[in-house]
N, CA, C and O atoms as a CHARMM CRD file, in Angstrom:
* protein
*
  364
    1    1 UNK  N    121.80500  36.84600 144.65400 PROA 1      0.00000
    2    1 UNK  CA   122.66200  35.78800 145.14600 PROA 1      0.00000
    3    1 UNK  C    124.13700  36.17600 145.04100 PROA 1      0.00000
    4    1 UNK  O    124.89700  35.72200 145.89600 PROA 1      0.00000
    5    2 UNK  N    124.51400  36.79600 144.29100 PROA 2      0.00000
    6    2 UNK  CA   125.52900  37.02200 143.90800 PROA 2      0.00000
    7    2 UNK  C    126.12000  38.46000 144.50000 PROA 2      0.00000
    8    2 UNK  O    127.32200  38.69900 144.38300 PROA 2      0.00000
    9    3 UNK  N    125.62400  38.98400 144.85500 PROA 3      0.00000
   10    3 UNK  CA   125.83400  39.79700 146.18300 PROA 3      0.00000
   11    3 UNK  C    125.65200  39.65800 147.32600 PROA 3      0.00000
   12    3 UNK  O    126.36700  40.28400 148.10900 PROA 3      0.00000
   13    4 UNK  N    124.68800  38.83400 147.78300 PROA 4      0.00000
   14    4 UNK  CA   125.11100  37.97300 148.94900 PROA 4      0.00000
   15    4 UNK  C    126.23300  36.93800 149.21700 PROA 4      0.00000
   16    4 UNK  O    126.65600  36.62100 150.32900 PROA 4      0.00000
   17    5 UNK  N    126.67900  36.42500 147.92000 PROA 5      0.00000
   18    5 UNK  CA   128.30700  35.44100 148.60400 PROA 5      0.00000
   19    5 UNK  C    128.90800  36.47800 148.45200 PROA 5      0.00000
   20    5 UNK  O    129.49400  36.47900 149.53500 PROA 5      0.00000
   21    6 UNK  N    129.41800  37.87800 147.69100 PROA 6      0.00000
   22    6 UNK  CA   130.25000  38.28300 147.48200 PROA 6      0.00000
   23    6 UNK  C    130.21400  39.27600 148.94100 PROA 6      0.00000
   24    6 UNK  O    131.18800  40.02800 148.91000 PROA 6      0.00000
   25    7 UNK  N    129.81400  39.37500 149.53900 PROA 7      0.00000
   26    7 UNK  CA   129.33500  40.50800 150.94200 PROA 7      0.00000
   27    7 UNK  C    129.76500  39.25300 152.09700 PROA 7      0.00000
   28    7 UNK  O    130.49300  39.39500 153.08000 PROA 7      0.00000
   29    8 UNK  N    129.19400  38.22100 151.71800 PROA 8      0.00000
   30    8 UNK  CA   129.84400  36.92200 153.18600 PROA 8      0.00000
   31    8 UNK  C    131.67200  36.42500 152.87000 PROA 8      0.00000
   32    8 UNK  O    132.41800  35.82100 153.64100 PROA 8      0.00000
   33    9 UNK  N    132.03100  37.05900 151.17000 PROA 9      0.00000
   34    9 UNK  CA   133.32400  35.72200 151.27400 PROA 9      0.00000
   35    9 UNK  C    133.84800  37.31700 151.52000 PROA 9      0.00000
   36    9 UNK  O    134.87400  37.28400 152.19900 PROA 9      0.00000
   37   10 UNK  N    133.56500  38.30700 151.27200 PROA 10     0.00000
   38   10 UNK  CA   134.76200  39.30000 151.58500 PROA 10     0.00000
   39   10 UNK  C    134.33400  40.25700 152.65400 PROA 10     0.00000
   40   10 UNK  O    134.82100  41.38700 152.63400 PROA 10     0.00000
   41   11 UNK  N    133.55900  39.95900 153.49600 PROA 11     0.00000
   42   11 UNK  CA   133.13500  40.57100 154.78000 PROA 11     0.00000
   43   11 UNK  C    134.04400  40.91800 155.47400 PROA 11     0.00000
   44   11 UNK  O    133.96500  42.09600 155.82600 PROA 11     0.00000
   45   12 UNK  N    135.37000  40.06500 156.02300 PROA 12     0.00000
   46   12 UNK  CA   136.52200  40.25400 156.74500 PROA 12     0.00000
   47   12 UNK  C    137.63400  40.56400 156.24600 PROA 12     0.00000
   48   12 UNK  O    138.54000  40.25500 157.02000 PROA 12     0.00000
   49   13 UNK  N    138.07500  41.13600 155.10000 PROA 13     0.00000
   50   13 UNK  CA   138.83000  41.02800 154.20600 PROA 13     0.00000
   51   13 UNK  C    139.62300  42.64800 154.16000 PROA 13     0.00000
   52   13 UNK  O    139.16000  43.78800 154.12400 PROA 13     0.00000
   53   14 UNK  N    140.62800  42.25700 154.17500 PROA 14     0.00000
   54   14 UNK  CA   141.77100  43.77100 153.45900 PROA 14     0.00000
   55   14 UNK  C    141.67500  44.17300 152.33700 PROA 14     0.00000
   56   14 UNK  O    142.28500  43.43000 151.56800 PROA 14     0.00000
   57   15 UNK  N    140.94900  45.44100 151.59200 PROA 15     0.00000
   58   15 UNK  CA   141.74900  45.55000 149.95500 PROA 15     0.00000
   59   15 UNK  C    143.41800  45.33300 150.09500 PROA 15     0.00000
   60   15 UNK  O    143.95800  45.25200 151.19800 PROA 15     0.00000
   61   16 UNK  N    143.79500  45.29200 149.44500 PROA 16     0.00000
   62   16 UNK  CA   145.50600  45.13500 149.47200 PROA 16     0.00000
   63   16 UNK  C    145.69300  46.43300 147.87800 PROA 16     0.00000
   64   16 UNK  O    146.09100  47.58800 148.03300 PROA 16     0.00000
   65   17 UNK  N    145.23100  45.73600 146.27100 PROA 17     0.00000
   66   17 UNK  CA   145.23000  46.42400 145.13800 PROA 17     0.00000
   67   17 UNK  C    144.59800  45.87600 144.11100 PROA 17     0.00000
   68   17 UNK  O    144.10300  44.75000 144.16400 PROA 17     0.00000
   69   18 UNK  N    144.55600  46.81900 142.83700 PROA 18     0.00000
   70   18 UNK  CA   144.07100  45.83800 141.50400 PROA 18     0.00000
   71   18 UNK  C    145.08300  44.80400 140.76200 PROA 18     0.00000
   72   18 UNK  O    146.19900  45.11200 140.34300 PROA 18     0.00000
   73   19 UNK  N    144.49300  43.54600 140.68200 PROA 19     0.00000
   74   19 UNK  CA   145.61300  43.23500 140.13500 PROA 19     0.00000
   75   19 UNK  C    146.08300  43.27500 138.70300 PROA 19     0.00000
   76   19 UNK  O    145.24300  43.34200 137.80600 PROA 19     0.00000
   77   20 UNK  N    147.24200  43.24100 138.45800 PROA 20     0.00000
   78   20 UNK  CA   147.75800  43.60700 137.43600 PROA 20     0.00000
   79   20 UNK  C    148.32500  42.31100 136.52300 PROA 20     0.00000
   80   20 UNK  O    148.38100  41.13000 136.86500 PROA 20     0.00000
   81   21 UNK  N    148.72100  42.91700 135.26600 PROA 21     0.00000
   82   21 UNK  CA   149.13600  40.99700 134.49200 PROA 21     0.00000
   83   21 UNK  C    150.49500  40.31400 135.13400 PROA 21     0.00000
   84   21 UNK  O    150.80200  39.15500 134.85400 PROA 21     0.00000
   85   22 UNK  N    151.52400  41.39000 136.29300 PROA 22     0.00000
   86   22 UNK  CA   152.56700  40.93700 136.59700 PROA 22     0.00000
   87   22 UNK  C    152.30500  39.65200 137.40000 PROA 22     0.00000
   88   22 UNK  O    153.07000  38.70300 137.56600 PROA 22     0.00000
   89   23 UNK  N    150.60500  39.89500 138.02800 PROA 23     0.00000
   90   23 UNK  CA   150.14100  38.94800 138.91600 PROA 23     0.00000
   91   23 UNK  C    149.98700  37.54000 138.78600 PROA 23     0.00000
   92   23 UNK  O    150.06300  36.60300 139.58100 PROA 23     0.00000
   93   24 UNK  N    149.68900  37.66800 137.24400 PROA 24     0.00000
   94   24 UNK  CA   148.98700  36.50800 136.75700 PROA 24     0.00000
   95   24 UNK  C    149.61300  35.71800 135.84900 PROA 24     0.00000
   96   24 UNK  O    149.03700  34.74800 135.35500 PROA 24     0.00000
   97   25 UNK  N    151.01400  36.09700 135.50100 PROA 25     0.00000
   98   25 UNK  CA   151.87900  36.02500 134.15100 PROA 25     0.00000
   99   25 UNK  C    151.37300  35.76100 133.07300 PROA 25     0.00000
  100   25 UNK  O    151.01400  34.68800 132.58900 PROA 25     0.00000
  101   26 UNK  N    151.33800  37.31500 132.50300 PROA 26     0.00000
  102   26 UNK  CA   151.21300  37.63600 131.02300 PROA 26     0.00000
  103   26 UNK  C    150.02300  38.85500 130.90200 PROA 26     0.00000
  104   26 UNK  O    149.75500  39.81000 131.63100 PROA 26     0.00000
  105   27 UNK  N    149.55600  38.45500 129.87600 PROA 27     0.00000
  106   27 UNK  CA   149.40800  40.03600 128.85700 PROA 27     0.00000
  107   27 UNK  C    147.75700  39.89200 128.82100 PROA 27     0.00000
  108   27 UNK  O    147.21500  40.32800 127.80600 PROA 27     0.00000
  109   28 UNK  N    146.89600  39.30200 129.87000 PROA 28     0.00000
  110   28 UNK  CA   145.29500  38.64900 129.41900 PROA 28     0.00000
  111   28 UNK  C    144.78100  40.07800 129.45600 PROA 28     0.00000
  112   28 UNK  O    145.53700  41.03000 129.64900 PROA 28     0.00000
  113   29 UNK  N    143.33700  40.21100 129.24500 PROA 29     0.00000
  114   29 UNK  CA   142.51300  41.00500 129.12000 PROA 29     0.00000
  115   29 UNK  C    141.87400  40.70500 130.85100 PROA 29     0.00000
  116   29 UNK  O    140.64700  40.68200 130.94100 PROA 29     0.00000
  117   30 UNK  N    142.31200  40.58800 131.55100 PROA 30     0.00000
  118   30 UNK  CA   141.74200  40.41000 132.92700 PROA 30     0.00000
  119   30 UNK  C    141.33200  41.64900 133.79300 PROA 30     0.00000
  120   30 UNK  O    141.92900  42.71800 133.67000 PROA 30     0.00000
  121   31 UNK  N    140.29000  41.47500 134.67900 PROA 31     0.00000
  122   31 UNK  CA   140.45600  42.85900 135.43200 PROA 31     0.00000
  123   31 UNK  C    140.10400  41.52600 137.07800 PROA 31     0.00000
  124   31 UNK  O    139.66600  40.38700 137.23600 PROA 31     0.00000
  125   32 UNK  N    140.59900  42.55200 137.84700 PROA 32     0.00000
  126   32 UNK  CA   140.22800  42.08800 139.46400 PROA 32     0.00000
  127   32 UNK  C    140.86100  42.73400 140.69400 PROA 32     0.00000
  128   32 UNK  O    141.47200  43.79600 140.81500 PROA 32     0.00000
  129   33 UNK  N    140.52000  41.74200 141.60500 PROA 33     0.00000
  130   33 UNK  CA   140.86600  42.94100 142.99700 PROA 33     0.00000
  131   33 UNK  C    142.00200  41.67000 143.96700 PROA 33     0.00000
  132   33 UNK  O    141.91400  40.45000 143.83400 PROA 33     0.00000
  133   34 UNK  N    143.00200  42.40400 144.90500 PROA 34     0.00000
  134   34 UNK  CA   143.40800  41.62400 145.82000 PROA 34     0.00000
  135   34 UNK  C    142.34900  41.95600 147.04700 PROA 34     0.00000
  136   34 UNK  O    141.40500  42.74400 146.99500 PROA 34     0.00000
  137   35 UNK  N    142.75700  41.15500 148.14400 PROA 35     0.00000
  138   35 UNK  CA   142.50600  40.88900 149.12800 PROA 35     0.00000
  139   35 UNK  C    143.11300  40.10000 150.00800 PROA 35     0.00000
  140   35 UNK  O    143.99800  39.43500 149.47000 PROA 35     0.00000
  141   36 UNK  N    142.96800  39.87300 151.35400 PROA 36     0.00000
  142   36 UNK  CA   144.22400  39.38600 152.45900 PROA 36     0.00000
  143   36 UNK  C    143.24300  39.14600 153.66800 PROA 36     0.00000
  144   36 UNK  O    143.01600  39.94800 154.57400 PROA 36     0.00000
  145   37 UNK  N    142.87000  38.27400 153.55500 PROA 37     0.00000
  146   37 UNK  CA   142.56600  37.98100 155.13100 PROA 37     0.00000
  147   37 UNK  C    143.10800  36.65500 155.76400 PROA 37     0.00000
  148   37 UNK  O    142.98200  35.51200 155.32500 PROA 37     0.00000
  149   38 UNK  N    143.98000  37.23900 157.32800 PROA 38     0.00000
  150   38 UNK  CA   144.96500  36.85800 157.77700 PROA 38     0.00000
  151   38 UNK  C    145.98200  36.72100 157.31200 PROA 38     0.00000
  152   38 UNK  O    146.65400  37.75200 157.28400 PROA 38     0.00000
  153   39 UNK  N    146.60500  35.50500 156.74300 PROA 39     0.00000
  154   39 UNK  CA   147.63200  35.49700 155.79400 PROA 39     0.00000
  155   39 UNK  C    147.24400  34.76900 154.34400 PROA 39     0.00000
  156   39 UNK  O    148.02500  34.05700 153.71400 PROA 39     0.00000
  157   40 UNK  N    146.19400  35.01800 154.03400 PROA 40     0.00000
  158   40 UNK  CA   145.47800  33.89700 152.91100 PROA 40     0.00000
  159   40 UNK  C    145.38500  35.37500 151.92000 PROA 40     0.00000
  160   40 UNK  O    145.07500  36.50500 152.29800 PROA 40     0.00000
  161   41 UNK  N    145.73900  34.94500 150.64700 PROA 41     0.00000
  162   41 UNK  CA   145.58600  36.13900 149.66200 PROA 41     0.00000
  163   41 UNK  C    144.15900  35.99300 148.67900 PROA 41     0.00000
  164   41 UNK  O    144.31800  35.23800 147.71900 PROA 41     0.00000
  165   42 UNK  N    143.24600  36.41500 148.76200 PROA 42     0.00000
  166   42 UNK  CA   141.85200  36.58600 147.95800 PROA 42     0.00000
  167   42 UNK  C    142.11800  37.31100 146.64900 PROA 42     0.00000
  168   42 UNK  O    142.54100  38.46300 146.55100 PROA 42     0.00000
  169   43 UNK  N    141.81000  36.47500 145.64900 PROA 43     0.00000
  170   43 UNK  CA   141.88600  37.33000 144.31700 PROA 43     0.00000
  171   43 UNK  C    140.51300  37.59900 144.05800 PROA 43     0.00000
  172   43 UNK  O    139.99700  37.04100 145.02600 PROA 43     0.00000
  173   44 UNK  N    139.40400  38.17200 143.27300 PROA 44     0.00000
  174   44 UNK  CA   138.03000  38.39600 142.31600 PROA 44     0.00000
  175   44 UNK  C    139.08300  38.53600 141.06000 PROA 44     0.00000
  176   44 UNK  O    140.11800  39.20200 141.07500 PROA 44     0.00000
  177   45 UNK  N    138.65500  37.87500 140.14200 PROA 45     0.00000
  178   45 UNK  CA   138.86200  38.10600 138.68700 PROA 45     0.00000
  179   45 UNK  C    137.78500  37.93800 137.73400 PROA 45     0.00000
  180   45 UNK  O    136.70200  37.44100 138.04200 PROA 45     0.00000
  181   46 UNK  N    138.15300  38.44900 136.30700 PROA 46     0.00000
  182   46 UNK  CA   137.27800  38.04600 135.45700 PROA 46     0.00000
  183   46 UNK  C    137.49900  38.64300 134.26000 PROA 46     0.00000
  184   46 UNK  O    138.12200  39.69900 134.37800 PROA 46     0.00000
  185   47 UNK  N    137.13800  38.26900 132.86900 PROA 47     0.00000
  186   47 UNK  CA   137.55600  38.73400 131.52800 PROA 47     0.00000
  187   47 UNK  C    137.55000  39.78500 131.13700 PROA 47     0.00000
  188   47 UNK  O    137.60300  39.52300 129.93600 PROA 47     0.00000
  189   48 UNK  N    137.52000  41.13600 131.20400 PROA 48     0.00000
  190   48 UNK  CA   137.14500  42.23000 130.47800 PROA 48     0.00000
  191   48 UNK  C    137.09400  42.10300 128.87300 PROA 48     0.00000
  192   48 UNK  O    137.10400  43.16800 128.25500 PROA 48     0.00000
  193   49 UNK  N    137.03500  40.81300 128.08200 PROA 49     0.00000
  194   49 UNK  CA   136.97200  41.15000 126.43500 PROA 49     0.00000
  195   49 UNK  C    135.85500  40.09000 126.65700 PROA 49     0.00000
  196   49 UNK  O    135.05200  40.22000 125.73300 PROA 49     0.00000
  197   50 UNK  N    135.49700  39.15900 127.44600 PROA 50     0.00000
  198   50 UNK  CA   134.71500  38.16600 126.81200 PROA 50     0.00000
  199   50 UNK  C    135.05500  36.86700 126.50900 PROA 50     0.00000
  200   50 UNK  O    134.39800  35.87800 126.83400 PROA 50     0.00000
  201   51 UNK  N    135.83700  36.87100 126.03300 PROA 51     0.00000
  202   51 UNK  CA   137.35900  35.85800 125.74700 PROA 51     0.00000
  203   51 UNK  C    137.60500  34.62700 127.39600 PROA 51     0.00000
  204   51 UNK  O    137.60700  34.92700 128.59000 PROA 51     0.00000
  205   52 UNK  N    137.72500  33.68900 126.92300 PROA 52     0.00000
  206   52 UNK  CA   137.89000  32.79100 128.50600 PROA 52     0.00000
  207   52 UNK  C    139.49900  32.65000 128.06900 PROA 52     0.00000
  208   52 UNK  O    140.10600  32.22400 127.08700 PROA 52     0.00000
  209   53 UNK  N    139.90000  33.34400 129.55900 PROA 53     0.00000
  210   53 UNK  CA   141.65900  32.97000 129.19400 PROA 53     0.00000
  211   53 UNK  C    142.07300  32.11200 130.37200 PROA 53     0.00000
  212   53 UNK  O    141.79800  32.44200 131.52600 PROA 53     0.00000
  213   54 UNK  N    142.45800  31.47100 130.19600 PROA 54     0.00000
  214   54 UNK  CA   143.52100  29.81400 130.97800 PROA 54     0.00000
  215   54 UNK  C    144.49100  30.57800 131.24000 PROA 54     0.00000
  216   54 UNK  O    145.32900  31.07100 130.48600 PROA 54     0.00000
  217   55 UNK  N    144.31600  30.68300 132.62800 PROA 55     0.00000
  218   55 UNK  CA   145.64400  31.14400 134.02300 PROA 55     0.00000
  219   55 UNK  C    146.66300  30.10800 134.48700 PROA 55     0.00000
  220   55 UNK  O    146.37100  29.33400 135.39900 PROA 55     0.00000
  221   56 UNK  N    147.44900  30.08400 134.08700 PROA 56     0.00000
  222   56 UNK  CA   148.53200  28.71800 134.47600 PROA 56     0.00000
  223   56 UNK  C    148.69500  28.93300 135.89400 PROA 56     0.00000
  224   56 UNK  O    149.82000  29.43100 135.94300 PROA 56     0.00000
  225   57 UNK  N    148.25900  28.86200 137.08900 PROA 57     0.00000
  226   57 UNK  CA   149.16600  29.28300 138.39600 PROA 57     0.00000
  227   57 UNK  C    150.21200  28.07300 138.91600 PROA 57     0.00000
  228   57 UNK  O    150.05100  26.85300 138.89200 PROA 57     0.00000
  229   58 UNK  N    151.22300  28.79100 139.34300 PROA 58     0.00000
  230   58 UNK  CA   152.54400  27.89200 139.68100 PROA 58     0.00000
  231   58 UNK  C    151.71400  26.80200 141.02900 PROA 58     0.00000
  232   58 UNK  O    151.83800  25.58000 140.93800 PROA 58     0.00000
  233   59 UNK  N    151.25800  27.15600 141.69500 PROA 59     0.00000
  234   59 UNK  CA   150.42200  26.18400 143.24500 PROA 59     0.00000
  235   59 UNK  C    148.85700  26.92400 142.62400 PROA 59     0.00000
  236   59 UNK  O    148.58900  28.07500 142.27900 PROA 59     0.00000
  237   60 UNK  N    148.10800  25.76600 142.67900 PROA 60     0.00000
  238   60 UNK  CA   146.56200  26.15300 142.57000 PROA 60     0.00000
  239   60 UNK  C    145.63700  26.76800 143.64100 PROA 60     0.00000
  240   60 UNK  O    145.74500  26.36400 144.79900 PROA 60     0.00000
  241   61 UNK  N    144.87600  27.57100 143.37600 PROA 61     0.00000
  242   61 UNK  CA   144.75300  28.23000 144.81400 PROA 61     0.00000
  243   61 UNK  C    144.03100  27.10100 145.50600 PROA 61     0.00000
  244   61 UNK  O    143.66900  26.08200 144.91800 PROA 61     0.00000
  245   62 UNK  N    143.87200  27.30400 146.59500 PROA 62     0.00000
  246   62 UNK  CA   143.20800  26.76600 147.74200 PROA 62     0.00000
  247   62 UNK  C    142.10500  26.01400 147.38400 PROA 62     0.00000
  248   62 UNK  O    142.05200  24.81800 147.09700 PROA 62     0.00000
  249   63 UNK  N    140.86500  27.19300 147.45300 PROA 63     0.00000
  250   63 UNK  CA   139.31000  27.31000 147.24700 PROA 63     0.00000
  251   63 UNK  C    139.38700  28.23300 145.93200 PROA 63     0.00000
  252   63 UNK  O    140.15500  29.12600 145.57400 PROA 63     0.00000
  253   64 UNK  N    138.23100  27.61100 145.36000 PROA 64     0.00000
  254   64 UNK  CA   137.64800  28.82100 144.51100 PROA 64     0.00000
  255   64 UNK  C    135.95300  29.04900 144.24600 PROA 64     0.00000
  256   64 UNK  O    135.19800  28.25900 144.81100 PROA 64     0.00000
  257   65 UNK  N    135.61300  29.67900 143.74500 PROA 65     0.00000
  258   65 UNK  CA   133.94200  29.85000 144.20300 PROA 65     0.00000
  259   65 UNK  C    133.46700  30.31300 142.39000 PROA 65     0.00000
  260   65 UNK  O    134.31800  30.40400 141.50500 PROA 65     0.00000
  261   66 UNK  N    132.41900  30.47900 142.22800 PROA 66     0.00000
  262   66 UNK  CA   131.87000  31.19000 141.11800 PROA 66     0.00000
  263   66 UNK  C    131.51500  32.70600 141.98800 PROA 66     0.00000
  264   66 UNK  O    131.98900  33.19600 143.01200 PROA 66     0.00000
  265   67 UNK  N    130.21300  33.24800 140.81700 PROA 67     0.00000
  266   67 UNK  CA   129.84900  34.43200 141.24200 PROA 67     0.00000
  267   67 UNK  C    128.91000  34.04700 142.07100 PROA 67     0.00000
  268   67 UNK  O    128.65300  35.03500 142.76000 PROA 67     0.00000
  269   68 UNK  N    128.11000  32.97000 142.46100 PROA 68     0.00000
  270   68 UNK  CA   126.89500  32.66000 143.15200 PROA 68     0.00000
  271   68 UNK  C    127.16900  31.99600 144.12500 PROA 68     0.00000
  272   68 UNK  O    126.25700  31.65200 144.87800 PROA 68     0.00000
  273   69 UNK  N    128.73100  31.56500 144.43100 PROA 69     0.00000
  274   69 UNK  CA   129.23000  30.75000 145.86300 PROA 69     0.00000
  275   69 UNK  C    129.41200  29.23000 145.47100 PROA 69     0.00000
  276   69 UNK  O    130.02200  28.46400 146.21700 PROA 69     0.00000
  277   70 UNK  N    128.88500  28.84100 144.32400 PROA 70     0.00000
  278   70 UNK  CA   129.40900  27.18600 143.77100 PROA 70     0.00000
  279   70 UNK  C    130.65800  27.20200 143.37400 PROA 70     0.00000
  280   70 UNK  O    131.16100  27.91900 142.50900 PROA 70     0.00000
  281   71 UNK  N    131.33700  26.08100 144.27800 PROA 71     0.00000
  282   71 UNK  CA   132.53100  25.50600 144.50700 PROA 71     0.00000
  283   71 UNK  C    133.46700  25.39100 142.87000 PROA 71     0.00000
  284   71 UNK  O    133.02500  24.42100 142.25500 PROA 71     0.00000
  285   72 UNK  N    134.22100  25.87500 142.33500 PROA 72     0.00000
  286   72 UNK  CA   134.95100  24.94600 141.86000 PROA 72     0.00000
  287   72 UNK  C    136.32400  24.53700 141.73200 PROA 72     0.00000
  288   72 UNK  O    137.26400  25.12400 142.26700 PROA 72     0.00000
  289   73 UNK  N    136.43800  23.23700 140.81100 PROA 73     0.00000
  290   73 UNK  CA   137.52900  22.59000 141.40300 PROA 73     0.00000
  291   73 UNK  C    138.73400  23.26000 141.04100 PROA 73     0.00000
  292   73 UNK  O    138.92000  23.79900 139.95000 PROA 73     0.00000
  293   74 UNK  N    139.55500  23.21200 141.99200 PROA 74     0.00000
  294   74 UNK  CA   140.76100  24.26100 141.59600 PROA 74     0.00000
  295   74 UNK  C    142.07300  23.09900 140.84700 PROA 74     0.00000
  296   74 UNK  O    142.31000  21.97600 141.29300 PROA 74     0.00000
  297   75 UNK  N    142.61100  23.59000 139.92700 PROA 75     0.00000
  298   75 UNK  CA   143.97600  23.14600 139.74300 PROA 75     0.00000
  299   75 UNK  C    144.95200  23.96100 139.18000 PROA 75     0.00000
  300   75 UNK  O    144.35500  24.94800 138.74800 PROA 75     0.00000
  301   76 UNK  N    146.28900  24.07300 138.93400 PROA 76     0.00000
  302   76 UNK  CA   146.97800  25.13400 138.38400 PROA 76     0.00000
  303   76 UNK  C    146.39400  25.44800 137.10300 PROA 76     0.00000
  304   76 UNK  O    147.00900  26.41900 136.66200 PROA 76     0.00000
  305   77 UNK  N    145.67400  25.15400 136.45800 PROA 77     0.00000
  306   77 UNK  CA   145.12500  25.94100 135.25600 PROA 77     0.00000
  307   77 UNK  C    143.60400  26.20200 135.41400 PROA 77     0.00000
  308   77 UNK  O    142.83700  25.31400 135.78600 PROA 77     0.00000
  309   78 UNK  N    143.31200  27.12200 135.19400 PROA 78     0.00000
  310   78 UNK  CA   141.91900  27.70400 135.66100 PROA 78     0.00000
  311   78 UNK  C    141.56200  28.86900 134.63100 PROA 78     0.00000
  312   78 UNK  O    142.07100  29.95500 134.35600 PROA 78     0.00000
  313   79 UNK  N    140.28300  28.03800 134.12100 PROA 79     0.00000
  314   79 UNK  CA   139.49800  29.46500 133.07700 PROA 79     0.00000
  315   79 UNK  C    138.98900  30.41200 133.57600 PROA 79     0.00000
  316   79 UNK  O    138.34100  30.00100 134.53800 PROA 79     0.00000
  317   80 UNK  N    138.89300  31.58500 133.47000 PROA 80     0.00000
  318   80 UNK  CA   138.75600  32.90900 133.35600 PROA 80     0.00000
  319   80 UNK  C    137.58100  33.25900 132.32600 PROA 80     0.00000
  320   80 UNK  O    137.79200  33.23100 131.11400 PROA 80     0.00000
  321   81 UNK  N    136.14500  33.64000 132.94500 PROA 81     0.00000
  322   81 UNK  CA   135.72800  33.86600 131.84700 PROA 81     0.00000
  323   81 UNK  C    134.69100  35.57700 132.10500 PROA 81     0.00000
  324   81 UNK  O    135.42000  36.18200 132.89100 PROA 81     0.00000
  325   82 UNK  N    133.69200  36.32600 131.87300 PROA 82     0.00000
  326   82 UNK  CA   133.48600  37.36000 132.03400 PROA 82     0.00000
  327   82 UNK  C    132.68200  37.43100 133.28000 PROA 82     0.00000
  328   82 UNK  O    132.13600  38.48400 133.61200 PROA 82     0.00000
  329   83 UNK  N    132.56200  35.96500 134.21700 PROA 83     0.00000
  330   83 UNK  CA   131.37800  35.78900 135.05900 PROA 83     0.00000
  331   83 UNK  C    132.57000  35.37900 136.25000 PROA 83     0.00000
  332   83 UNK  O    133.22100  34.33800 136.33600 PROA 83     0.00000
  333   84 UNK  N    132.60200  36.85900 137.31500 PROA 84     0.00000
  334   84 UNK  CA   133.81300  36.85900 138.57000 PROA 84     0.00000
  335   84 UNK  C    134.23200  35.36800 138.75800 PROA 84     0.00000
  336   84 UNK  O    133.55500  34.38000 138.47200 PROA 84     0.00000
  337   85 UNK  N    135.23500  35.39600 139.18900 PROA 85     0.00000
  338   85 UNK  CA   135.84100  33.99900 140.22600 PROA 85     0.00000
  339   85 UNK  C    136.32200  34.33900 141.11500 PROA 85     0.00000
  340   85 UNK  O    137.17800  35.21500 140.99000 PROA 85     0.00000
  341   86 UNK  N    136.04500  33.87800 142.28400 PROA 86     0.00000
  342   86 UNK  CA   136.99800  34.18400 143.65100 PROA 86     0.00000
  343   86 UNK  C    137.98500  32.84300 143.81000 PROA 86     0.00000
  344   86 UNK  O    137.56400  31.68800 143.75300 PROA 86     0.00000
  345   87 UNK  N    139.04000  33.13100 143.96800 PROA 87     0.00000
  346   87 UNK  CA   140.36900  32.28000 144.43600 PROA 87     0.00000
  347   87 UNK  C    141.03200  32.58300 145.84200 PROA 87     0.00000
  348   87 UNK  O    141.68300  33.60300 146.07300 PROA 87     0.00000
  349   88 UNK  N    140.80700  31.65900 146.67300 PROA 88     0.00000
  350   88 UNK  CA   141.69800  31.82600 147.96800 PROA 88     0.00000
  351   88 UNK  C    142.62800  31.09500 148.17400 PROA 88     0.00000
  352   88 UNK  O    142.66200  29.91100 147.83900 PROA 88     0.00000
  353   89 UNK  N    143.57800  31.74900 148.79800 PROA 89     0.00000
  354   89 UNK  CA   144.87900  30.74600 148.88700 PROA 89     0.00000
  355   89 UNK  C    146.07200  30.74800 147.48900 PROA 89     0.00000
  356   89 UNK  O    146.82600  29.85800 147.09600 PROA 89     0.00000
  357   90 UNK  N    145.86200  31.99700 147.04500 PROA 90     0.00000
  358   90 UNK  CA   146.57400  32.16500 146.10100 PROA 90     0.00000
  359   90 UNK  C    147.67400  32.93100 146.47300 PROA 90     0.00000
  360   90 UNK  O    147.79200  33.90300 147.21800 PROA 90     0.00000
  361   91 UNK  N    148.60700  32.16200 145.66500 PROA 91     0.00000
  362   91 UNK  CA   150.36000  32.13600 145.62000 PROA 91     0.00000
  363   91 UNK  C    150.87800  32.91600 144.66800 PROA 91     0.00000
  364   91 UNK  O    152.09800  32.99000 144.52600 PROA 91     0.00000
């Protein structure tokens, strides 16, 4: 399942780079990827320690998905935990 949403949400998609903590403000244990389709910016993230770290974002993204394609609700603070998240519409 989880390679099937991840093959349909980034089917059309640009790599752009990895992102880095300048991305996310601050120092987390995070790892993930950009992405760009059209003008909408696609993040994948997720914990590299295990640890769930709370992402403050200045505008909440758009959409966000789990690893299996269930919705969740986005607001400027969003946990991070070792199980991917996709964010679209991120600022």
């Amino acid at each position: 399942m989880a390679f099937q949403f991840a093959q349909s949400e980034l089917h059309d998609v640009t790599y752009t780079s990895v992102l880095n903590n300048s991305d996310i403000g601050g120092t987390f244990r995070l790892n993930g990827y950009k992405f760009l389709r059209d003008d909408r910016h696609i993040w994948v993230l997720w914990s590299l320690d295990g640890t769930i770290h709370s992402i403050d974002f200045r505008n909440a993204p758009l959409t966000a998905w789990d690893a299996l394609g269930a919705s969740i609700t986005t607001t400027n603070l969003l946990e991070i935990s070792l199980e991917p998240i996709y964010l679209n519409g991120v600022h």
